[in-house]
C-alpha positions in Angstrom: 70.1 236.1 66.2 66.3 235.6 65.5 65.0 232.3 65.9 66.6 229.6 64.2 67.2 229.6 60.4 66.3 226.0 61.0 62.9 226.9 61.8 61.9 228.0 58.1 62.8 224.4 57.0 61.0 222.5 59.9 57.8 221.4 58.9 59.3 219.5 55.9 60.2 216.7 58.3 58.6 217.6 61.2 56.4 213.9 61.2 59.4 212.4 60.1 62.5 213.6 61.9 63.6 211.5 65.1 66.6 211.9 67.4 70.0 212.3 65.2 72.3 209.1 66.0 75.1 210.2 68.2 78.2 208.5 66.4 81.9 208.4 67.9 83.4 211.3 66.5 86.5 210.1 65.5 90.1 212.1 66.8 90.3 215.8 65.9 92.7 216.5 62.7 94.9 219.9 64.0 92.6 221.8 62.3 89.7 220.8 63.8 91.5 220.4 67.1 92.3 224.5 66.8 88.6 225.2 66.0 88.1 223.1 69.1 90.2 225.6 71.4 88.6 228.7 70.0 85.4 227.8 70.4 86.0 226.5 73.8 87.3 229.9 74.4 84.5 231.8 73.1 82.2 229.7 74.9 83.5 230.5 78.1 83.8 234.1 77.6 80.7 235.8 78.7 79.8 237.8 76.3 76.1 238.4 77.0 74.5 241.6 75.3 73.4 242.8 77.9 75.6 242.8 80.4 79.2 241.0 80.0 79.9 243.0 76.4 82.1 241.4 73.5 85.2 243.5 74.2 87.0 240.4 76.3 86.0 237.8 73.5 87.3 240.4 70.4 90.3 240.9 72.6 91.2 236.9 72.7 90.4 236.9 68.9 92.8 239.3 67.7 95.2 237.6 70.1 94.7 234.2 68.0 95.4 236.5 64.8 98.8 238.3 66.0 100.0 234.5 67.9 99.5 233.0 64.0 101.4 235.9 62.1 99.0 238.3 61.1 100.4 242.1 61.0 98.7 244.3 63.7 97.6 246.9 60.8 95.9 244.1 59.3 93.7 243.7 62.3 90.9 246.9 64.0 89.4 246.3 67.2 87.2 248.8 68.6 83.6 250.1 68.8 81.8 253.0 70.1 81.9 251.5 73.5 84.8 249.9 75.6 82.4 246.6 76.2 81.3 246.5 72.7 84.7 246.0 71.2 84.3 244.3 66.9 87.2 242.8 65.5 88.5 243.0 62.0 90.8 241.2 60.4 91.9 241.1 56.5 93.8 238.7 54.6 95.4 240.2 51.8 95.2 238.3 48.2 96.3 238.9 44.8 94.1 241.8 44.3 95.0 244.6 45.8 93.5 247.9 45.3 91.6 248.0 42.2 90.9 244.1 41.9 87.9 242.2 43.2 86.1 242.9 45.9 86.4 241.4 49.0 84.8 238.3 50.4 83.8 239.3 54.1 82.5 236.1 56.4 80.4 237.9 59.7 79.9 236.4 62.5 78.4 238.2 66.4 80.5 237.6 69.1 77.8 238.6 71.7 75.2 236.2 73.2 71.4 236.3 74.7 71.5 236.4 78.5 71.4 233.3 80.3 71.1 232.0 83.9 72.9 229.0 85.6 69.6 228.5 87.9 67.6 228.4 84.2 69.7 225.1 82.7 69.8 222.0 83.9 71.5 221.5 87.3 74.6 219.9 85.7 74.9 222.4 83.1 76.5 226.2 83.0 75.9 228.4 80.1 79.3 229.8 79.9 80.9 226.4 80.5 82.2 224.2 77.9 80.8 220.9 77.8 80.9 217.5 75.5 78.2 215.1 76.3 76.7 212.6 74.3 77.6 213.7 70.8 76.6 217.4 71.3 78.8 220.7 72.8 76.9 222.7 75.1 76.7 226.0 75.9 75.4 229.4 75.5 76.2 230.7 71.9 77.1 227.1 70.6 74.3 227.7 67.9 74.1 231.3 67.6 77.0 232.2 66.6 79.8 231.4 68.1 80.1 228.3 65.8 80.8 230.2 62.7 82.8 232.7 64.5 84.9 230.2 66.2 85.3 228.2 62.5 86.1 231.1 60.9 88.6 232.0 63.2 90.5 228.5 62.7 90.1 228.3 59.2 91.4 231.7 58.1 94.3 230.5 60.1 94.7 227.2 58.6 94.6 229.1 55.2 97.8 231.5 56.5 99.9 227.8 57.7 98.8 226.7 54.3 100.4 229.3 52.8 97.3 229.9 50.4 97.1 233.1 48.4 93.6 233.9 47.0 92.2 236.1 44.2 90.4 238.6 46.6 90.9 239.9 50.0 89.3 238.2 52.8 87.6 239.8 55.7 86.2 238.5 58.9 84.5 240.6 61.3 83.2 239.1 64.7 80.7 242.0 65.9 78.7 243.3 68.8 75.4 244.0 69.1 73.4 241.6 67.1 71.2 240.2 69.7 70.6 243.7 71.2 69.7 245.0 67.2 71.5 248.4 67.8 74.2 250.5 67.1 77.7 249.0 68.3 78.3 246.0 66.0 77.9 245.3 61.9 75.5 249.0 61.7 78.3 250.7 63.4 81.1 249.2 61.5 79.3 249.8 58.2 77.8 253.3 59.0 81.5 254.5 60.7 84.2 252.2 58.9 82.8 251.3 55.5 86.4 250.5 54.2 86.7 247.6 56.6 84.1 245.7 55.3 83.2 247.0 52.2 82.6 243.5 50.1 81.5 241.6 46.9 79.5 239.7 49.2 79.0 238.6 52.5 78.6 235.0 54.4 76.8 235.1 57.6 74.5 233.0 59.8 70.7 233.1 58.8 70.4 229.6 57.3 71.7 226.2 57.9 71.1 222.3 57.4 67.8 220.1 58.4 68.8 216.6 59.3 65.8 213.8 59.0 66.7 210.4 61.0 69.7 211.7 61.8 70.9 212.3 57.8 71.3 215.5 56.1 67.8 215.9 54.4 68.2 220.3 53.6 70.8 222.7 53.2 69.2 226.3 53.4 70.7 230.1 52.2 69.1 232.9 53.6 68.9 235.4 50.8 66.4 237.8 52.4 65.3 239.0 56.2 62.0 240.2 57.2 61.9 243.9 58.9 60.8 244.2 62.5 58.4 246.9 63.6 55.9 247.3 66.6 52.9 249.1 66.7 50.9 250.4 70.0 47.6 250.0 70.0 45.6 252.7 72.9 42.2 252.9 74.2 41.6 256.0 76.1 38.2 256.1 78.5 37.8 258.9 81.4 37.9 256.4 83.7 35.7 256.4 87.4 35.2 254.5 90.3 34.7 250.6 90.1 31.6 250.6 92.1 29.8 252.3 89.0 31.1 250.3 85.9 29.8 251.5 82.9 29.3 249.7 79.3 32.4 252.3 77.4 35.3 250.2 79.4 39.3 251.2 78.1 39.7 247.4 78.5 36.8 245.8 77.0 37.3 247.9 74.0 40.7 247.4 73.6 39.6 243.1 74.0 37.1 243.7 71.2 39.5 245.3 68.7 42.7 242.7 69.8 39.7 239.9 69.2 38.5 241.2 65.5 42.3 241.6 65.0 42.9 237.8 65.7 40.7 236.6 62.5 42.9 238.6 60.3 45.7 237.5 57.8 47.2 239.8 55.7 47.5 238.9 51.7 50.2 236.0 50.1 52.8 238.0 49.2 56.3 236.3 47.3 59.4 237.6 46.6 62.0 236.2 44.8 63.4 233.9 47.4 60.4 232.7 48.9 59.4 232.2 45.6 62.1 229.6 44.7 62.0 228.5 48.1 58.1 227.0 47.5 58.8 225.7 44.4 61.8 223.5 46.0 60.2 222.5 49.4 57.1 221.6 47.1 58.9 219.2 45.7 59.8 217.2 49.2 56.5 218.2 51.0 53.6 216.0 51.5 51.1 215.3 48.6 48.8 217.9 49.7 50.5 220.7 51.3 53.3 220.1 47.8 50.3 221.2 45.5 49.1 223.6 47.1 52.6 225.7 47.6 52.1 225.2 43.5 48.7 226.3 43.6 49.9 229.3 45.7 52.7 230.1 43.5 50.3 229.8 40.1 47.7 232.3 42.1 48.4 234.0 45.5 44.6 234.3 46.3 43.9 231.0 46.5 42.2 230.8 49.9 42.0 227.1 50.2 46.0 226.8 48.9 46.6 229.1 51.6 45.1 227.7 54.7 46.7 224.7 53.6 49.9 225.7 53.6 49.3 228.4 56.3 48.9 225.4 58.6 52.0 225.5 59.7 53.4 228.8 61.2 56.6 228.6 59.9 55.3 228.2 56.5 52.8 231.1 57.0 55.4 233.2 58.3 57.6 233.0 55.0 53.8 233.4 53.0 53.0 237.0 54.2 53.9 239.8 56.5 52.6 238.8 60.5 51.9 240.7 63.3 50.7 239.4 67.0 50.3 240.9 69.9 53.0 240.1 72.3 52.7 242.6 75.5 49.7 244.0 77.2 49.0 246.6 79.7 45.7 248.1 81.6 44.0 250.1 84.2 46.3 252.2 87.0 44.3 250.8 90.3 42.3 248.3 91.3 39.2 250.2 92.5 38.9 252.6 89.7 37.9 251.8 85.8 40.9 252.0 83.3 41.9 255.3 81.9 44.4 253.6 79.5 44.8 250.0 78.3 47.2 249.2 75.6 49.0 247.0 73.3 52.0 246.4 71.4 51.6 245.0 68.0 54.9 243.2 67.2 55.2 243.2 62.9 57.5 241.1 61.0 56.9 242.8 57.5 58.3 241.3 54.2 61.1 243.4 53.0 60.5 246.4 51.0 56.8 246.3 52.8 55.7 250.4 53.2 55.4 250.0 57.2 52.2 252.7 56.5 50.5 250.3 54.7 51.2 247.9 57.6 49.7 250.2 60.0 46.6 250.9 57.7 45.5 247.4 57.3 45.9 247.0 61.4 43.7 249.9 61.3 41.1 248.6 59.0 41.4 244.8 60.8 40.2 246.2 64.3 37.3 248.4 62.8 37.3 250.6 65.8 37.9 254.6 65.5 37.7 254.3 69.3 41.5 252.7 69.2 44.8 254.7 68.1 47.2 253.0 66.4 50.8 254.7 66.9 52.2 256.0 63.8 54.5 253.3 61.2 58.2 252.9 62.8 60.9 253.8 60.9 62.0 250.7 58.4 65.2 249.5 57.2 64.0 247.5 54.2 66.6 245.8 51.9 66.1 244.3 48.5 66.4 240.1 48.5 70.1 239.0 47.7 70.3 238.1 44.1 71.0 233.9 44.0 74.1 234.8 42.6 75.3 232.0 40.2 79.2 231.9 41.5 77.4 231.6 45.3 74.5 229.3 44.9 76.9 226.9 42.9 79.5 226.7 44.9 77.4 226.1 47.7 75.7 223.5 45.9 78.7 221.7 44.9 79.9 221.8 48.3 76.8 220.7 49.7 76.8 218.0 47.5 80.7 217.1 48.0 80.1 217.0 52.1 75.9 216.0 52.4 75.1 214.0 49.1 72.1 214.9 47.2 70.6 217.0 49.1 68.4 220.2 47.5 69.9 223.7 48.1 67.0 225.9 49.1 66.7 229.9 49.5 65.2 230.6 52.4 63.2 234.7 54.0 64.5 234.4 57.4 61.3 235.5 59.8 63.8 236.9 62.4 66.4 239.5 62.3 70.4 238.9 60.8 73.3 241.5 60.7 73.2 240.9 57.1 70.3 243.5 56.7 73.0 246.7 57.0 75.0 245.2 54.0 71.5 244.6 52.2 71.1 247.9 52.4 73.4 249.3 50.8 73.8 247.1 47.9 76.3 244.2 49.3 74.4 241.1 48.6 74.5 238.8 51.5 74.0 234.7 52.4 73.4 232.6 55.7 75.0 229.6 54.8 76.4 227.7 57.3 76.6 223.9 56.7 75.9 223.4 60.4 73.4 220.5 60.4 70.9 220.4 62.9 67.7 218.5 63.9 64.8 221.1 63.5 62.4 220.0 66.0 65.3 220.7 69.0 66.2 224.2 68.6 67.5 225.7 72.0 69.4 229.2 70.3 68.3 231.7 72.7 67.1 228.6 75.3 67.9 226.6 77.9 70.8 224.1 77.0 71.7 225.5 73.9 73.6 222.7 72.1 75.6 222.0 68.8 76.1 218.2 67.3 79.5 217.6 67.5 79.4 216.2 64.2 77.9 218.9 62.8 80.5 221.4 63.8 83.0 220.3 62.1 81.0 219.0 59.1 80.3 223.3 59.1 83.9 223.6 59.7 84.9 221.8 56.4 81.9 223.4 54.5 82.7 226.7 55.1 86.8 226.9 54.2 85.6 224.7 51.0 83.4 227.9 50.7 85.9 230.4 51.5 88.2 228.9 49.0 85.9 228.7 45.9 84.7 232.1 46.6 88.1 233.6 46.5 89.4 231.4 43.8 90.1 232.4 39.6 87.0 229.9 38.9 84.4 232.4 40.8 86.2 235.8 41.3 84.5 238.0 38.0 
């Protein structure tokens, strides 16, 4: 994953939220004593993207599914490449062909890299660890929570002997953190029938807690699209002992500094658009009215830089783009032929990534600089806030967390529900997984999960599974 769903949500307690309260978890019930094994498991699988490959952890998965009675034709592993192994499992309902649609939960099996010399000396990424209320490890937040949860609960579905109205899929993928070809865009591309679905749970959002309490639950409903842009300047270059005013670096400098002062335009969607008017309603005072002056008129310039204060906010207000790797010169006794950077773009969905690259262009003001041509986009239209969805998650949320609001959320980073946006599958990141949003280590050193909150996410998503696949919400 992306940074953090958590992240979107963080500056509404950000002066308020302190270290959660580590409580005794009390014993494990079976169920949650199973999710404890798998996730162990998966934990200590490497499965790093760019090196160990998911095929081991997708192999121990489908393993779980034949050891608890599921037929092997109800189960596909494979992928394009013998370390990039998915797994697919189905769990027939009433259905059948010609009834409802499936209800697929995703989850990614692989994991950022991580180094034993980069944690703490008593820590190991790919070890399993309980400590002080939280399980560490690389992937306990992203995503081998929900993919271990999922695991147990589907099972704890089959002992229960429970029969829903649709067809349940889970797919455990490859490929998310490296944002290629092996994993959800593969299997949707290549085997459409195996997850072809009314709609899709994923990762992408999740809960904020303040003092330790649950204070947000969030639903991703929409993704930004990622997109870089170089940026050249091109000079004939010479010797260093006869500088001259027209330098490849200076101008670059210039055009990167003009660059800096610019902001593109308040843009909302429907999801961010709900998602304002919610978090207004828990904000501060002053940044509260003016998320309501922004949503009354999208120009407002002093609503904006009030809001914009805080970069999480301004992310989910407009597309962004920074400069994030630069490069110049070719010796140090000779004035720079080349000098270059990449312009790294989070655009709001459906944004034209030529009109992206045209307001770059206008921002730097220098017909010196090249600006390489828009990337190819994959733009999907915001998940509807399906009814049957958002109130079952609501109820649930209000079942397991009290009365806490249910907000939308744009996730700034990148999911593996964009491929099912695509092509028409609406798709949520709903977790229930609690967490506090100023300690975010997905993609860090010491990654960590609250015990609590793992199986709080545990209970929240086979509640979800179950009112999603039941008479009262299958249309």
């Amino acid at each position: 994953m992306r940074p953090s769903p958590l992240l979107t949500v963080a500056a509404l307690a950000s002066a308020l939220v302190g270290a959660p309260a580590v409580a005794q978890q009390p014993a494990l019930t079976p169920n949650q004593q199973l999710a404890h094994e798998v996730y162990k498991q998966l934990i200590e699988t490497n499965s790093s993207t760019m090196t160990a490959g998911t095929t081991g952890a997708a192999q121990e998965m489908a393993q779980r599914y034949r050891d608890a009675g599921f037929p092997e034709g109800d189960i596909f592993l494979g992928g394009v490449r013998p370390d990039k192994f998915n797994v697919v499992l189905r769990y027939h309902g009433k259905g059948g062909p010609g009834g409802p649609k499936p209800l697929l939960l995703l989850a990614h099996l692989d994991v950022v890299e991580a180094l034993k010399t980069d944690w703490s000396p008593d820590l190991d990424p790919f070890k399993f660890l309980e400590r002080d209320g939280y399980y560490y490890g690389r992937g306990t937040s992203d995503d081998k929570a929900m993919a271990a949860i999922f695991v147990a609960n589907i099972i704890r579905l089959k002992k229960e002997g429970f029969v829903p109205e649709r067809d349940i899929i889970i797919a455990l993928t490859a490929d998310e953190e490296g944002g290629c070809c092996n994993g959800a865009r593969w299997l949707v591309a290549n085997h459409r029938e195996l997850v072809d679905a009314a709609y899709v749970i994923n990762e992408g959002g999740g809960g904020s807690l303040r003092a330790g309490k649950p204070f947000i639950n969030s639903v991703q409903a929409t993704e930004k699209v990622f997109g870089n842009f170089t940026v050249t300047a091109r000079n004939k270059g010479g010797h260093s002992s006869v500088p001259r005013p027209d330098n490849a670096i200076y101008e670059l400098s210039e055009g990167l500094v003009k660059f800096s002062h610019f902001a593109f335009p308040v843009e909302f969607n429907d999801v961010t658009r709900a998602y304002f008017e919610r978090t207004a309603a828990v904000e501060t005072p002053e940044t509260g009215a003016a998320m309501r002056a922004l949503l009354k008129s999208p120009n407002d310039a002093a609503a904006s830089a009030i809001v914009s204060r805080d970069p999480r906010y301004n992310s989910t207000l407009r597309t962004t783009c920074v400069a994030t790797m630069l490069s110049g010169g070719h010796a140090q006794n000779a004035l720079p032929q080349t000098a270059q950077v990449t312009i790294n773009c989070r655009m709001l969905p459906n944004t034209n990534p030529a009109d992206v690259r045209a307001q770059i262009v206008k921002a730097i003001a220098d017909t010196g600089l090249t600006v390489s041509e828009a990337p190819a986009a994959r733009p999907s239209a915001p998940s509807p806030l399906l009814a049957e969805v958002m109130g079952s998650i609501e109820t649930i949320t209000k079942q397991l967390f009290g009365n806490i609001p249910v907000i939308p959320i744009m996730g700034t980073g990148a999911t593996d529900s964009s491929p099912f946006r695509a092509i028409g599958i609406p798709s949520y990141g709903v977790s229930g997984l609690m967490g506090d949003p100023e300690d975010v280590r997905a993609h860090g050193r010491d990654e960590r999960m609250l015990v609590k909150s793992f199986y709080d996410g545990q209970e929240f998503l086979y509640r979800l599974t179950k009112a999603l696949t039941t008479t009262r919400t299958v249309p």
